[in-house]
N, C-alpha and C positions, 0 to 999 in steps of 0.2 A: 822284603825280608824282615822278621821279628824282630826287634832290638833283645838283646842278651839279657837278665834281669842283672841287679848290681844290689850289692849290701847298702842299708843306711844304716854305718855305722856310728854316725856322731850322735851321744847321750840324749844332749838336749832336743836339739830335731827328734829323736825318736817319742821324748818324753811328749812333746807337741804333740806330736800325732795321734800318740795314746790318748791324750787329754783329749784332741777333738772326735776321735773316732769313738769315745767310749760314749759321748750325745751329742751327735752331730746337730740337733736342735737346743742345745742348751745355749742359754746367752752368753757369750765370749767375744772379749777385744783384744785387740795385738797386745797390748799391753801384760791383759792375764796370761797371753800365750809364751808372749817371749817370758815372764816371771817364772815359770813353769820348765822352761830350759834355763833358768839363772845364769839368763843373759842379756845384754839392754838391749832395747827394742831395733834399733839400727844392725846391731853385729847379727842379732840374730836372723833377721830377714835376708841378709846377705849371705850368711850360711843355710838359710832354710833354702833358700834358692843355688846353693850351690850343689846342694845333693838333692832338692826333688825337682829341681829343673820348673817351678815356681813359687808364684811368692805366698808364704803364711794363709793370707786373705783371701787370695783365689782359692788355695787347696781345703780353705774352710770352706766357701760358697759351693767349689764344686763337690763336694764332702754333701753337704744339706742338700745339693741338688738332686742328689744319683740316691740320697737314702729314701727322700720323698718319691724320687720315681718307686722305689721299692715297697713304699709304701702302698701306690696305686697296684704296684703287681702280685701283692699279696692280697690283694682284694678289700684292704681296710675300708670301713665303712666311715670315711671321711671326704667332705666337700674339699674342693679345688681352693676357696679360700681357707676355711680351718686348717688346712696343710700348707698355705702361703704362711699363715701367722703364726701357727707352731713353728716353723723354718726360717723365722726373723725375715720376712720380705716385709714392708709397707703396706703391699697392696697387692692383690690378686692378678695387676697387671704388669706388676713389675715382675713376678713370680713366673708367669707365663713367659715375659719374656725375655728372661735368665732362662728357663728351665728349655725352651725352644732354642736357645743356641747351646747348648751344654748337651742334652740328650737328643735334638733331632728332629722333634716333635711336641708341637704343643702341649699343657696337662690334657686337653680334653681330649685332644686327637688320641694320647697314648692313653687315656683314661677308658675312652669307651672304644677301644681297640679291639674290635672283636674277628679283623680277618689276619688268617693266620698266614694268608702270603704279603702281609704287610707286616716288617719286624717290628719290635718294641724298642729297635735300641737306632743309635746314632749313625750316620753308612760310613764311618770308618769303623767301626767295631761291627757290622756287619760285613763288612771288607774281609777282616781278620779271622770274622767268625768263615767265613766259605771259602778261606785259602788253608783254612785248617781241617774242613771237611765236613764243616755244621755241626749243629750241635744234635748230640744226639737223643732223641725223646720217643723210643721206643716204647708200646705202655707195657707197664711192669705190673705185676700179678695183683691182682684186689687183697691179695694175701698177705701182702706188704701191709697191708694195715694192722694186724695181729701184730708186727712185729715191731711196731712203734707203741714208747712206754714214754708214759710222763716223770721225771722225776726230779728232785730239786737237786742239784749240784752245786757246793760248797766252793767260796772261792780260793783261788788256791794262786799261790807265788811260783813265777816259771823264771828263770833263764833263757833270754831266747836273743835269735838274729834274722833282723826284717829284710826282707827283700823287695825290693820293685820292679816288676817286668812282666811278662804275658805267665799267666798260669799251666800255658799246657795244658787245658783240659781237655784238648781234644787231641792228641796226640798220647805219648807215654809220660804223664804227668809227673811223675818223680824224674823225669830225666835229669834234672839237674836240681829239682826238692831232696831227692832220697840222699845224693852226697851232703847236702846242707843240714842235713837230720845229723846223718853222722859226726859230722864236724862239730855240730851243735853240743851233740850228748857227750863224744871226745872230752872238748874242752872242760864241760859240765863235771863228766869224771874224774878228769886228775883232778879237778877244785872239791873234791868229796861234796859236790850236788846231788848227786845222782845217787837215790836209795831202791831198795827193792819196792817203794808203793810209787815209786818215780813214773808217770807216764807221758809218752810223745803227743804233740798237743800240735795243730795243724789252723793257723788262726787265717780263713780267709778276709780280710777286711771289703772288697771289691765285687761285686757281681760281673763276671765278663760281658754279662748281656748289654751289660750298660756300660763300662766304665772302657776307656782306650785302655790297652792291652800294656805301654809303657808308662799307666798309672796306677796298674791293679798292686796290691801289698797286700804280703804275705807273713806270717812270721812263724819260724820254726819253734820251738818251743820243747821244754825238759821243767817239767814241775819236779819243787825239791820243796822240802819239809826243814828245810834251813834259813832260819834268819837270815837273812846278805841283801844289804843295800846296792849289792854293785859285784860283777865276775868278770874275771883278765877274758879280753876278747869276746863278753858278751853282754846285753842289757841286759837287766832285771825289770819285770814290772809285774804284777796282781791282775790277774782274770776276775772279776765281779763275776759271784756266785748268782743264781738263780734257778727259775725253770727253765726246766729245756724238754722238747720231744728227740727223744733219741731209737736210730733205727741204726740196727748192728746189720751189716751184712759183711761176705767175705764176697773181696772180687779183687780184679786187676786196677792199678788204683787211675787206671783211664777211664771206668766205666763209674767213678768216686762223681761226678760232673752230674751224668742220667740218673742218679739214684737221688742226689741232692735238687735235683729239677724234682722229681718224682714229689720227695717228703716237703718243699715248700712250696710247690705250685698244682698237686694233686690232693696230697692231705692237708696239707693246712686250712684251705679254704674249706674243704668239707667238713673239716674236725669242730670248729666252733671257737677254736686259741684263735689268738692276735697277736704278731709279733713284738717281743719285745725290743728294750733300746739297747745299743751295744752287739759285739759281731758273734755270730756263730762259730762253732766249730769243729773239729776234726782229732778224734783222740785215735792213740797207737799205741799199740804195745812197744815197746823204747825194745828189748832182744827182738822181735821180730823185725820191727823196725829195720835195726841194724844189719840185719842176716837177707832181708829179703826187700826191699823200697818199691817192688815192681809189683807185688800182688800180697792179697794177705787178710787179716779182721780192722775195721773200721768201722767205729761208731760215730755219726753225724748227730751231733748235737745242737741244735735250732733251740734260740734263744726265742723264748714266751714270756708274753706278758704275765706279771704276780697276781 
């Protein structure tokens, strides 16, 4: 059975997280991490591991390890060492073997992986992925390509609440997102956050292909045009603007999973972009949202390199 997901509510931990997840190749020490939750090095390790169930250091290495896999499955034109030393390893063998007990599979094995009854991901998240019913990669219209647009997207300040646990994607994925929207926007509301250009923002940090299911993080999200360091019952943090390929479709937001396989493992590699650094994401209408969390318009927003 699943594990339930669960909020990480405590500031600092979340500010951690932000801080690694926005370059998970950038150079960082415990030290810059715990400073960043303004809190000393000792408290905070003891807290970071009391809500993500480990410590700082691991959730960095495994962090750089699952992005560099990403990196190979978006087809980057990068050697096995170029992406050890981008990713702070020493050595191409150290790299190899971190990234062989973390994902499952050697770089090379998952590198030139070309049979497709062999998965790309680790056999407990292949576990997870066939008790939920596989994932689903039906091919979708060549016509989808007309409907992805480049454009640059301005960053913008959100109110949001992170969660950690299995995404759902292969079941009715708001089943337990669509009430955390609402609650989200609720709270956002009474604190006058929430304006008419206010939109639902759907941050996946985790690829399920790769990542166990009781580490994938989530965060709900309500952008507001309001100065505020900090909201009762919610973080604050800043989205880094940039490019993104964005494809709007309307569907049931289980089918949100195949569409997003589609635009970064169909188009992207044929398109000529390169992934950028920092996570993807998922905009909503904030009233439909509210009204409807089971089906509706949804634009995927896939972060490009500048």
């Amino acid at each position: 059975m699943q594990p339930a997901p669960i909020s990480i509510s405590h500031r600092g931990v979340n500010r951690a997280i932000s801080l690694i997840q926005r370059d998970p190749a950038a150079s960082l020490d415990l030290d810059e991490i715990a400073d960043t939750a303004c809190l000393s090095k000792f408290h905070f390790c003891r807290l970071f591991r009391r809500h993500m169930g480990e410590t700082p250091v691991s959730f960095l290495w495994r962090t750089r390890l699952e992005h560099s896999a990403l990196v190979f499955d978006y087809g980057a034109s990068k050697s096995i060492t170029e992406t050890a030393l981008e990713y702070g390893f020493s050595s191409p063998e150290a790299f190899s073997r971190a990234f062989s007990r973390t994902i499952g599979l050697s770089p090379r094995s998952f590198l030139f992986n070309t049979d497709p009854t062999t998965p790309k991901v680790a056999p407990e998240v292949q576990e997870h992925t066939q008790a939920q019913g596989g994932l689903r990669l039906e091919k979708i219209s060549p016509a989808f390509d007309t409907r992805v647009r480049i454009e640059y997207l301005p960053a913008c300040q959100v109110a949001f609440r992170r969660r950690k646990g299995p995404y759902n994607y292969y079941g009715n994925r708001h089943s337990g997102i669509g009430d955390g929207f609402r609650e989200v926007i609720g709270h956002a509301h009474r604190q006058g956050l929430v304006t008419a250009d206010s939109i639902a923002i759907g941050v996946s940090h985790n690829s399920p292909r790769l990542t166990r299911p009781e580490h994938c993080l989530y965060d709900m999200c309500v952008s507001t045009d309001k100065h505020v360091t900090h909201a009762r019952n919610l973080d604050v943090q800043t989205l880094a603007g940039g490019r993104f390929a964005i494809l709007s479709v309307n569907c049931p937001t289980y089918l949100i999973a195949e569409y997003w396989n589609w635009l970064t493992f169909d188009w992207l590699p044929q398109s000529g972009e390169t992934p950028g650094v920092g996570s993807s994401f998922e905009r909503y209408d904030v009233a439909e949202l509210r009204s409807n969390p089971t089906s509706g318009h949804v634009e995927l927003c896939l972060r490009l390199r500048a």
